[in-house]
N, C-alpha and C positions, 0 to 999 in steps of 0.2 A: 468584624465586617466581612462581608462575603469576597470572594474573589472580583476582578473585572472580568464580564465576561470577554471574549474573544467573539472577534466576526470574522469569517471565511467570505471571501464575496465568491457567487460560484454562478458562472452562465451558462443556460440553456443551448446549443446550438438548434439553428432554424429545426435542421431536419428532425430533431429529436425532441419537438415540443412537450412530451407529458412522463417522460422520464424522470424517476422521485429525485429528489434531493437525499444527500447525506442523512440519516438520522441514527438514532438510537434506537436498539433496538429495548430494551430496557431503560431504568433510569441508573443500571450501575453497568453498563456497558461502557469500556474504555474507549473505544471505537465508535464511528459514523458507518454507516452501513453502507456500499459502493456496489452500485446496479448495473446490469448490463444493459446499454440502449436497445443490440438489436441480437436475434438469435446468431448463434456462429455452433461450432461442430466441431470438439477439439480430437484430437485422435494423435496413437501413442508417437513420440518423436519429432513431433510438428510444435511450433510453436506459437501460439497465435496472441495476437493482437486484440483485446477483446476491447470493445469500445464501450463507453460509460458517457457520451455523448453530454458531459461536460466541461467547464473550462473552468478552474480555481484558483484564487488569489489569498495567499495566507495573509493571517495580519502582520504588519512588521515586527520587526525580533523573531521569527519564528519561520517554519519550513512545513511540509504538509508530508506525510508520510503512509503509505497504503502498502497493508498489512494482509496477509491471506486470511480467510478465514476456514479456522478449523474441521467445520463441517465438512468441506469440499477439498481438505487434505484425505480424511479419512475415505472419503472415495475413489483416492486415486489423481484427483487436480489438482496441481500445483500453481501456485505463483513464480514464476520462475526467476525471479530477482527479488525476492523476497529479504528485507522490505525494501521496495520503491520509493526513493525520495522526489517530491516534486519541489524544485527549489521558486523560492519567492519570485524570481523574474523570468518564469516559465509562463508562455501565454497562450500553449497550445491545448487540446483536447486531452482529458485525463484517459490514457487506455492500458489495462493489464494486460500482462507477455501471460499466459497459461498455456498448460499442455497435460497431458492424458498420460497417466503410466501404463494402463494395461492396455490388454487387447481390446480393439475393438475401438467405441465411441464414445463422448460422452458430450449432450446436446445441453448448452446453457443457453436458457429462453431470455427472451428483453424482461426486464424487470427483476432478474435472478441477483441473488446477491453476490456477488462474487467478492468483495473484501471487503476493507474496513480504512478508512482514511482517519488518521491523526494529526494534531497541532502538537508540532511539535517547537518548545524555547529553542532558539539558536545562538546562544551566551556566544557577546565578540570573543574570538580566541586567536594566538598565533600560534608558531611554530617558531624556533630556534635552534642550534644546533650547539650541544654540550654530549656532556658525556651519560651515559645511560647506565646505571647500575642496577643487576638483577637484585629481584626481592627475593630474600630466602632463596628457594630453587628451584623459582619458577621461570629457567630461561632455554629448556628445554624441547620448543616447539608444540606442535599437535599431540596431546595423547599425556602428555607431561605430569597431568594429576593422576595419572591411571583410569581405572574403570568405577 
């Protein structure tokens, strides 16, 4: 039997009437493809707010998560929180932090793609406090498996 699919409910705001919806870009794409609404102008050390003139509601048990996409790392654009979680009782406008490494410019037009948005399970969990034994000799920090 097939999975159940999942529904994102995702709204338009007024001013950004024809702006795409999420999609795939293939049919084995992990990711929803996440548009810019309107042009913006990122440049090196700045970090901007790019808007996606959406608003998104995950299904229950779950959280929404937006990913960079690799294309626009190799040129130098970043997501700068990379990956951005939008939590289920989030009811504002979905917008990515980007910024520019090199010199100079780089102009993302309305309709660019600028990431990738997932559904993500969010299994009930806590936290308690006991004792923490390292695995083998993995308790070394950053760098710890070598190169």
């Amino acid at each position: 039997m097939p999975p159940r699919r999942r529904t994102v409910v995702v709204e338009r705001l007024e001013e950004f009437p024809s702006v795409p919806l999420p999609a795939r870009a293939t049919r084995g794409s992990a990711g929803f493809d996440l548009a810019a609404a309107e042009p913006v102008e990122l440049s090196r050390g700045r970090v901007c707010l790019v808007r996606t003139g959406l608003r998104m509601r995950s299904p229950p048990g779950s959280f929404l998560e937006v990913r960079p996409r690799s294309g626009l790392s190799s040129r130098g654009v970043l997501m700068v929180n990379a990956p951005g979680t939008i939590d289920r009782d989030y009811a504002g406008e979905v917008r990515v932090p980007m910024t520019f490494l090199f010199d100079g410019t780089y102009r993302i037009e309305a309709g660019d793609r600028i990431g990738q948005v997932r559904v993500v399970p969010d299994r009930p969990t806590e936290f308690r406090l006991g004792r923490v034994r390292a695995v083998a000799s993995r308790s070394g920090g950053f760098g710890s498996t070598g190169r």
